[in-house]
MDTraj code that builds the backbone (N, CA, C; nanometers):
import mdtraj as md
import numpy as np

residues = "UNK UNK UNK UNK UNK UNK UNK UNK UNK UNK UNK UNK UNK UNK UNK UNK UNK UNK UNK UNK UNK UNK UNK UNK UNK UNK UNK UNK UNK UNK UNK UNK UNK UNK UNK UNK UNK UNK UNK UNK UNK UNK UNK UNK UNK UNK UNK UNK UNK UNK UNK UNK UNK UNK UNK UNK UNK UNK UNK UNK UNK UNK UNK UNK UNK UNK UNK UNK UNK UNK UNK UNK UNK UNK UNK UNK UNK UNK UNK UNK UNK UNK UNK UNK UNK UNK UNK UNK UNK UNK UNK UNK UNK UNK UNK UNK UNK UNK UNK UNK UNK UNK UNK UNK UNK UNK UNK UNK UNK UNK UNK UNK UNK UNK UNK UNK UNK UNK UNK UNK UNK UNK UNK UNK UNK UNK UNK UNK UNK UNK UNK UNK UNK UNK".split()
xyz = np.array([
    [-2.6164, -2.3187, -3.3052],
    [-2.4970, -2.4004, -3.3070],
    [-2.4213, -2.3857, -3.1756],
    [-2.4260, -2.2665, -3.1159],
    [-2.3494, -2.2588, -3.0052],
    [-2.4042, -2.3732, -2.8831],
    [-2.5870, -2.3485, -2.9120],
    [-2.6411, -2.3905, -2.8033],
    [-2.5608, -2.6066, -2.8015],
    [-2.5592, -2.6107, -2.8873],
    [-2.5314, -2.8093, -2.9431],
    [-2.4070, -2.7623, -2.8860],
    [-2.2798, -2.7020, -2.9533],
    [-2.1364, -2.7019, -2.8938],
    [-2.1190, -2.7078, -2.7220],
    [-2.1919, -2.5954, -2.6848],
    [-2.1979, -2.6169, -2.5209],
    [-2.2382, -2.7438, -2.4585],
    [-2.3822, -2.7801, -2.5390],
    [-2.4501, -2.9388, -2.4560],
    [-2.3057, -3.0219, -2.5024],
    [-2.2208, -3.0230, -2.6319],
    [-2.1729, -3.1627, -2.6303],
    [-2.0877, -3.1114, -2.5232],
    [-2.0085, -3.0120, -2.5205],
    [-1.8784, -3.0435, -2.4201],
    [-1.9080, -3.0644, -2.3073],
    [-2.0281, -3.0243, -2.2562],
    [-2.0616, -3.0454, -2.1406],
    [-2.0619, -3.1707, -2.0640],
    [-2.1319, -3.2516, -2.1952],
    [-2.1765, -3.3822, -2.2072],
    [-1.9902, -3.4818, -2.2387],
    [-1.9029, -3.4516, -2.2943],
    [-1.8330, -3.5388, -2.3312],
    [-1.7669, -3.6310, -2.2474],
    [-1.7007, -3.7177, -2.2624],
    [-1.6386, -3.8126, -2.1433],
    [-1.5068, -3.7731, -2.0940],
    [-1.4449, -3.6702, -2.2141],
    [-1.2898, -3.6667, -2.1389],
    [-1.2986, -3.5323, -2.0341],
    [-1.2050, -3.5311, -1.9630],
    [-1.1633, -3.3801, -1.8704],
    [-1.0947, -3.2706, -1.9990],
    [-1.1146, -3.2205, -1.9393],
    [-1.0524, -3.1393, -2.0368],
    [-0.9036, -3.0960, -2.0354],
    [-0.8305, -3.1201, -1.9509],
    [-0.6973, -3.1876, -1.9693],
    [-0.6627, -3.2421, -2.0903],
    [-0.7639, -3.3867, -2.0544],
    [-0.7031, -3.4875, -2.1676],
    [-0.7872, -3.4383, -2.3365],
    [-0.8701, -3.3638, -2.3515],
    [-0.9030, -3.3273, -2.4521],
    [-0.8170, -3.2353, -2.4839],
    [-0.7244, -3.1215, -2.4326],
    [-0.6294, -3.0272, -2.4774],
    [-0.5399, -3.1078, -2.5279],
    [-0.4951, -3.2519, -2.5082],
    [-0.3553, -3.3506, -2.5660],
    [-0.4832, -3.3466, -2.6728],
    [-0.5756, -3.4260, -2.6474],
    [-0.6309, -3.4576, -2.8326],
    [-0.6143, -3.3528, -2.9165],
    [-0.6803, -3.2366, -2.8792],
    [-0.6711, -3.1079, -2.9408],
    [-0.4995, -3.0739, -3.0272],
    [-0.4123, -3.1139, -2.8914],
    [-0.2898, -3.0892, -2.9712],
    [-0.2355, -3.1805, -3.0842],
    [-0.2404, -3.2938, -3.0198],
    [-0.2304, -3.4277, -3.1542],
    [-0.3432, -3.3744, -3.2642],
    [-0.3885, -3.3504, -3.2735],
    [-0.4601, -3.2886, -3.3762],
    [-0.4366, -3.1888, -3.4737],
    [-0.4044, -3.0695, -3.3879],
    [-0.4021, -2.9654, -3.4134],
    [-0.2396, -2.9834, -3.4971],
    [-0.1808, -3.0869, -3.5078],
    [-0.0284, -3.0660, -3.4984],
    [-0.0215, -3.1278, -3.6615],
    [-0.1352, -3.2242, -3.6972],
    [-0.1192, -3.2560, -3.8226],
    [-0.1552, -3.1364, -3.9458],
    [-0.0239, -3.1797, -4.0439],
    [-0.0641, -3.0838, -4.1525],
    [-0.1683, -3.0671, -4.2620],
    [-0.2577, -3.2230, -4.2295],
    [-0.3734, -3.1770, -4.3508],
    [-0.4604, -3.3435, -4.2265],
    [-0.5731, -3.2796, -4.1835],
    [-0.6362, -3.3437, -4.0833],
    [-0.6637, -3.4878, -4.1521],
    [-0.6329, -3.6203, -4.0492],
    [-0.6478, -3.7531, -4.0725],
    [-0.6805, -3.8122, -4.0060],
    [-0.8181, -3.9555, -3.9985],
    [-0.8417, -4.0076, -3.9398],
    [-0.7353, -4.1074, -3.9093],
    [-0.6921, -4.1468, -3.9872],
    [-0.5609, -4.2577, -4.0238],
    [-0.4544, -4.2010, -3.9322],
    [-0.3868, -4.1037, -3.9565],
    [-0.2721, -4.0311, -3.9468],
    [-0.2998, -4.0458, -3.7452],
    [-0.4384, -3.9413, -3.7353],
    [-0.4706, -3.9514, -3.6116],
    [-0.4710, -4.0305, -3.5008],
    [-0.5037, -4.2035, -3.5376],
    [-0.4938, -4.2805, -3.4837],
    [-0.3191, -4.3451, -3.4390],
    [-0.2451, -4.3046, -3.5608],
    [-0.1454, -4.3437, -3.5331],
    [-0.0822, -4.2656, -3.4280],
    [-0.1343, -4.1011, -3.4454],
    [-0.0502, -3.9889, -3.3234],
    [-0.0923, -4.0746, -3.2094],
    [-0.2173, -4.1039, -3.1955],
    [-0.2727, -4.1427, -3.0506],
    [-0.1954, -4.2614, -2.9955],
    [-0.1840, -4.3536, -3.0610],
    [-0.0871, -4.4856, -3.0882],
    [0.0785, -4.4210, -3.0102],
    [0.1269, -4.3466, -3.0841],
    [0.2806, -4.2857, -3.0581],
    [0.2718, -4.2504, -2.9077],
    [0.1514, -4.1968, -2.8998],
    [0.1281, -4.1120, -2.7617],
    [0.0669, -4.1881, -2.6285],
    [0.0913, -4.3036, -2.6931],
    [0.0551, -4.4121, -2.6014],
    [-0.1213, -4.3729, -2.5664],
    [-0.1637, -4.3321, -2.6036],
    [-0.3344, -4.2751, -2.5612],
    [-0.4452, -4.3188, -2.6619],
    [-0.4232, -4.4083, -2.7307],
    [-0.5144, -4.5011, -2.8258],
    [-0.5916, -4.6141, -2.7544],
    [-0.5178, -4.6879, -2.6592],
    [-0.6487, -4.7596, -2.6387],
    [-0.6727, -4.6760, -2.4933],
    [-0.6294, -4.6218, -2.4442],
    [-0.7287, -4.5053, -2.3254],
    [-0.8076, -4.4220, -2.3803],
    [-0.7902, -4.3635, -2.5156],
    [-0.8597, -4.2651, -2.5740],
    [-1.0179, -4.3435, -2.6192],
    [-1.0091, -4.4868, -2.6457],
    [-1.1286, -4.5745, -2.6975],
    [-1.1741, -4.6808, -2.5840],
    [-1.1022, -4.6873, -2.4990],
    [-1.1889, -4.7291, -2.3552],
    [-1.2740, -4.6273, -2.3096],
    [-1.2089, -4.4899, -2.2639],
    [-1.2803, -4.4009, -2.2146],
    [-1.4158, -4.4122, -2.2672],
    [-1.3866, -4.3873, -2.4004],
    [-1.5233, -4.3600, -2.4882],
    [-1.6181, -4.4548, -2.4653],
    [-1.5887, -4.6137, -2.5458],
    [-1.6845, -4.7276, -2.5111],
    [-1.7402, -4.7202, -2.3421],
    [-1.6486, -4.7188, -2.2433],
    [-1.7462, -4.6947, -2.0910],
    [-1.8231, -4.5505, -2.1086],
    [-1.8210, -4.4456, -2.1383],
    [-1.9012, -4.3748, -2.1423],
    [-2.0412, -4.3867, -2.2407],
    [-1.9805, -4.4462, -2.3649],
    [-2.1211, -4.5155, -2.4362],
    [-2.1676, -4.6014, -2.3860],
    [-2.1485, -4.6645, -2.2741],
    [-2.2168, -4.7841, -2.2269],
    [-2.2923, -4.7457, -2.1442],
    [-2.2873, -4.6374, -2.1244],
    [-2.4088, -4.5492, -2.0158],
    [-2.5385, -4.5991, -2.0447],
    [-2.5626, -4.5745, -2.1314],
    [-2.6486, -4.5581, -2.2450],
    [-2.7498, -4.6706, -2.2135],
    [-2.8694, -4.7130, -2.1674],
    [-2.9207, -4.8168, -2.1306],
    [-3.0763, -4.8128, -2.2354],
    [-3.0816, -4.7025, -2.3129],
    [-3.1796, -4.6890, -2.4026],
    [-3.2456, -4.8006, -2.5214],
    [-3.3513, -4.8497, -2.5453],
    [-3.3897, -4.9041, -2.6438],
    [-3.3584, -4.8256, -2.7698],
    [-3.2820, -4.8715, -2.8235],
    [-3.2982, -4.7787, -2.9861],
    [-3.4032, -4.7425, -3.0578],
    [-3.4809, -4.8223, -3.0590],
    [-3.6167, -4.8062, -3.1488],
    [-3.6747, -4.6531, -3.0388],
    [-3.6790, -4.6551, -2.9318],
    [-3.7000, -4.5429, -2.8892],
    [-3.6294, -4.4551, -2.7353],
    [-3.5494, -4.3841, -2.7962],
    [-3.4455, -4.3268, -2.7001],
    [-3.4653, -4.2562, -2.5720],
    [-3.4622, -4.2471, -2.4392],
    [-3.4730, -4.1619, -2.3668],
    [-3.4582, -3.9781, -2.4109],
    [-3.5420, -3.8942, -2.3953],
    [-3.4977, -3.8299, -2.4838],
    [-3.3950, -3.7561, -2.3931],
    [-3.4278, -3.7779, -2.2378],
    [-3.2850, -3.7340, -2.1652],
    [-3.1660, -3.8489, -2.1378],
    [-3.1562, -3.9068, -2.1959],
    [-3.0615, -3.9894, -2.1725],
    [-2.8842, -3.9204, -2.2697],
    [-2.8448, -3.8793, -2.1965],
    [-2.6800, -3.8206, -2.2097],
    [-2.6170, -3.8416, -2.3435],
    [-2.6058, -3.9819, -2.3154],
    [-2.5704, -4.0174, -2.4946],
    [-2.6572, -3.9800, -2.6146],
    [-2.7453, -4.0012, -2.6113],
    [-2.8516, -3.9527, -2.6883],
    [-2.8361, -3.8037, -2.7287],
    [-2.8582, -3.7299, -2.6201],
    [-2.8771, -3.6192, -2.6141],
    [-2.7426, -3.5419, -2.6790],
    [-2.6009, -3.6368, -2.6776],
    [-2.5055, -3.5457, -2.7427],
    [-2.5357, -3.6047, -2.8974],
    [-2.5480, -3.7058, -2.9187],
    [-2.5785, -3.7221, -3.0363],
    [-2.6405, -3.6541, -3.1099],
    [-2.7934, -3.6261, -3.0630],
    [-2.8071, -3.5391, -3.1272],
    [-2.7744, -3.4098, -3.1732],
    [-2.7206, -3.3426, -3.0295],
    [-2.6421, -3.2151, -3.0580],
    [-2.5282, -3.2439, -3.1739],
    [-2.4651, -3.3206, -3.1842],
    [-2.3527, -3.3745, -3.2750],
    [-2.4238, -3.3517, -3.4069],
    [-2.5493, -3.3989, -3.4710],
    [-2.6109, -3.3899, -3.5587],
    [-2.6063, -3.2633, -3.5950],
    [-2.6648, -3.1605, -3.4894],
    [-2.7294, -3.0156, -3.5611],
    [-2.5852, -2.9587, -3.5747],
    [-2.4753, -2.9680, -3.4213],
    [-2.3770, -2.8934, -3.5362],
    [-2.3114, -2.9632, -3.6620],
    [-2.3048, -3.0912, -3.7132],
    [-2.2872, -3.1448, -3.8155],
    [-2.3479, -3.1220, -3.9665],
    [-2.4692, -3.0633, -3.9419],
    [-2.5563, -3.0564, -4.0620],
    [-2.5134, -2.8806, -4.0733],
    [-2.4756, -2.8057, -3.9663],
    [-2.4884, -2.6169, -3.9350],
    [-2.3500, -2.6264, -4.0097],
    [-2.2355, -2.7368, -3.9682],
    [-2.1100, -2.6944, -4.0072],
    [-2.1102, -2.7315, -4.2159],
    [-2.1795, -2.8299, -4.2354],
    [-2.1890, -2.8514, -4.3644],
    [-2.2852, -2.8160, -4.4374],
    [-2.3908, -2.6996, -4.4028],
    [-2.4718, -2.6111, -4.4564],
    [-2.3438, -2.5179, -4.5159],
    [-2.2979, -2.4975, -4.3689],
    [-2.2203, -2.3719, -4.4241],
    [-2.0835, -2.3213, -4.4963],
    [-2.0278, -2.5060, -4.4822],
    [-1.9558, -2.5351, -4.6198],
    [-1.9708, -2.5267, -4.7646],
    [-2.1262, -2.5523, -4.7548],
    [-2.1442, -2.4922, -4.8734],
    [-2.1827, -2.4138, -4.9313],
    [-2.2008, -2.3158, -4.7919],
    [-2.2260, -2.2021, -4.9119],
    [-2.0896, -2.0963, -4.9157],
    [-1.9564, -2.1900, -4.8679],
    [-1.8452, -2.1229, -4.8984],
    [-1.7881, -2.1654, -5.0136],
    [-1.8368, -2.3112, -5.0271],
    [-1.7832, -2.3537, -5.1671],
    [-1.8111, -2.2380, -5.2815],
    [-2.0005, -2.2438, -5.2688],
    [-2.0650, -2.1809, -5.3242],
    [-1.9810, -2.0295, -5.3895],
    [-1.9129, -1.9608, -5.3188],
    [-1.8351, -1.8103, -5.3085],
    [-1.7251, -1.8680, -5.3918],
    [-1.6526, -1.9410, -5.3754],
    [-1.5458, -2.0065, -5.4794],
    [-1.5868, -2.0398, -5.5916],
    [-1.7147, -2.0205, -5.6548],
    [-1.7812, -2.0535, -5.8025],
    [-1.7673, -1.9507, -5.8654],
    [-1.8091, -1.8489, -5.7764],
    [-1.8471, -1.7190, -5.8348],
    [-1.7105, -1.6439, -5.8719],
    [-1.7495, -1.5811, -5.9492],
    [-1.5433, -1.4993, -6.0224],
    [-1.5694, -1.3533, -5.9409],
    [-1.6549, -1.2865, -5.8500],
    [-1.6569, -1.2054, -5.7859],
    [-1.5692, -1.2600, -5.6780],
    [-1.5666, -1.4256, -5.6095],
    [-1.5135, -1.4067, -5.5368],
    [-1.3285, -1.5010, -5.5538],
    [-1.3272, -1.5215, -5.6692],
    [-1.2337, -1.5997, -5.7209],
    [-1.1483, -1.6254, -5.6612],
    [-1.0597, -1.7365, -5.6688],
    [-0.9241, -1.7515, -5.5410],
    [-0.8352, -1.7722, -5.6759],
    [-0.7080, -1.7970, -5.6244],
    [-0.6151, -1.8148, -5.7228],
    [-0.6816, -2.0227, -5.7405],
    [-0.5988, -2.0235, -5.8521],
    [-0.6753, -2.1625, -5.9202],
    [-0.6577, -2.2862, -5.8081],
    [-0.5414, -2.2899, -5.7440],
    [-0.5031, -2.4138, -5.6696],
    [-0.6175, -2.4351, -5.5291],
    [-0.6157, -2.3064, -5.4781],
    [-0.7002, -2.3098, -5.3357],
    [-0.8442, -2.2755, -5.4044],
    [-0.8821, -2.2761, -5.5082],
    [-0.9690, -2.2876, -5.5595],
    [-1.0285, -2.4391, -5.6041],
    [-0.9478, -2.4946, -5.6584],
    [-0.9389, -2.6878, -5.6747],
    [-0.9547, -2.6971, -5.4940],
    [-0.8817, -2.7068, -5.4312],
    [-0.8565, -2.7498, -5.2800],
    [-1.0076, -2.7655, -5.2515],
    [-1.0621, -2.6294, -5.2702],
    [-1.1917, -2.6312, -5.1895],
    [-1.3509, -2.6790, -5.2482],
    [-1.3052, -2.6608, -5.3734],
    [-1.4220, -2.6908, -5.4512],
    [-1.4106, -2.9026, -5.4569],
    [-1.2878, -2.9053, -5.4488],
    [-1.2656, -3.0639, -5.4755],
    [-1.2383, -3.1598, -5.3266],
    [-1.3122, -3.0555, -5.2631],
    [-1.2834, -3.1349, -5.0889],
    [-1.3272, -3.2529, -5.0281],
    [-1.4765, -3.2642, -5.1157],
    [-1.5201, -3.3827, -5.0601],
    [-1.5972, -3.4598, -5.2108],
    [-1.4855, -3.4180, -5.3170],
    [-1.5340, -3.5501, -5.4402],
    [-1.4871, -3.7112, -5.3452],
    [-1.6463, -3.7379, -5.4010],
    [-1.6600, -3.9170, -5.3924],
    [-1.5121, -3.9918, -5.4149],
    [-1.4450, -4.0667, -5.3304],
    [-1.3341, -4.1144, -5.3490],
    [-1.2242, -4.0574, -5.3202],
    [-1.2067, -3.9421, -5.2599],
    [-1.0873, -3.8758, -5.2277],
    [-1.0554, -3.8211, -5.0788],
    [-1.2387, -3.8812, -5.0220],
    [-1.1877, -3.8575, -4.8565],
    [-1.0792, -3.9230, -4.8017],
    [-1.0399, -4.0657, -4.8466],
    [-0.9656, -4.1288, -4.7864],
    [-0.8418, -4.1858, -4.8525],
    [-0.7949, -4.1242, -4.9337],
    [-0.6656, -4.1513, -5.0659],
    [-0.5902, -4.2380, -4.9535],
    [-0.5193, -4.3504, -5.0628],
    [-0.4107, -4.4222, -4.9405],
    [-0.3135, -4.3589, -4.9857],
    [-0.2279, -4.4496, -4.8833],
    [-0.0951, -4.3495, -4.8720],
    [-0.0564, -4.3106, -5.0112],
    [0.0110, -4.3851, -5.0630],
    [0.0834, -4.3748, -5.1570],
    [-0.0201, -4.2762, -5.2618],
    [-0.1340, -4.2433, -5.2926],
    [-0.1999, -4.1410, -5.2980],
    [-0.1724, -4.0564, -5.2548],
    [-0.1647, -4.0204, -5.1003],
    [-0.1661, -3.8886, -5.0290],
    [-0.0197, -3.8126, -5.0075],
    [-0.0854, -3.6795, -5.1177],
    [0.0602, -3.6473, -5.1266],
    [0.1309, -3.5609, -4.9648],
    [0.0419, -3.5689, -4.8616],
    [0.0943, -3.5283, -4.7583],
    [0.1888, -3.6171, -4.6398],
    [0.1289, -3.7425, -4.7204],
    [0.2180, -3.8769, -4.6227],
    [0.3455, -3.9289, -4.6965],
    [0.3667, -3.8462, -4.7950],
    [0.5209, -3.9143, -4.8404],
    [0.6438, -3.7554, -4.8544],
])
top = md.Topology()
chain = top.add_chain()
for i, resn in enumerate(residues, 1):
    res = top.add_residue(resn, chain, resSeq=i)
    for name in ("N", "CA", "C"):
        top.add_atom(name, md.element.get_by_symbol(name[0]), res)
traj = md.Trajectory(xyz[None], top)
């Protein structure tokens, strides 16, 4: 996992300047949102610089899909994106997994929280759902 984390940053389009503002707009919300997120970026005037950047750096990309350069940049973070994607949600579950067990029991609420993190239908509650946006 380390080895994918290093290729993507290496690989990404922003400086790392401007990734420490994402990091902070980020870091600043109280229960992480794609929604919510877009709007910080929006406030912060860095929404459509934050999705230009990106689209010209995906446009690098001059690859046939059906079959990819296998050094071609974009590609190549993608895939890294994959392995830590599948490493980070292996290992979600086998923390869920520890929250089943009464050896490792949590109190009941952060017990719901974690076991009920990613039921079907609740990644994206609207607002008036989400009890963190009212």
């Amino acid at each position: 996992m380390t080895d994918s984390t290093e290729r993507i940053e290496y690989h990404d389009a922003f400086p790392d300047e401007f990734m420490a503002k994402l990091r902070r707009l980020y870091g600043a919300m109280e229960i992480p949102d794609h929604d919510e997120f877009e709007r910080r970026l929006a406030s912060a005037d860095l929404h459509d610089l934050t999705l230009a950047k990106a689209e010209g750096w995906l446009r690098l990309c001059r690859c046939s899909l059906e079959s990819p350069d296998p050094r071609c940049e974009i590609h190549l973070v993608i895939r890294h994106c994959d392995v830590f994607g599948q490493t980070v949600e292996r290992e979600f579950e086998h923390i869920q997994g520890w929250y089943r067990s009464e050896h490792f029991a949590a109190e009941a609420q952060l017990r719901d929280l974690i076991l009920n993190y990613r039921t079907p239908g609740k990644e994206r509650a609207s607002e008036s759902q989400s009890p963190h946006l009212s």
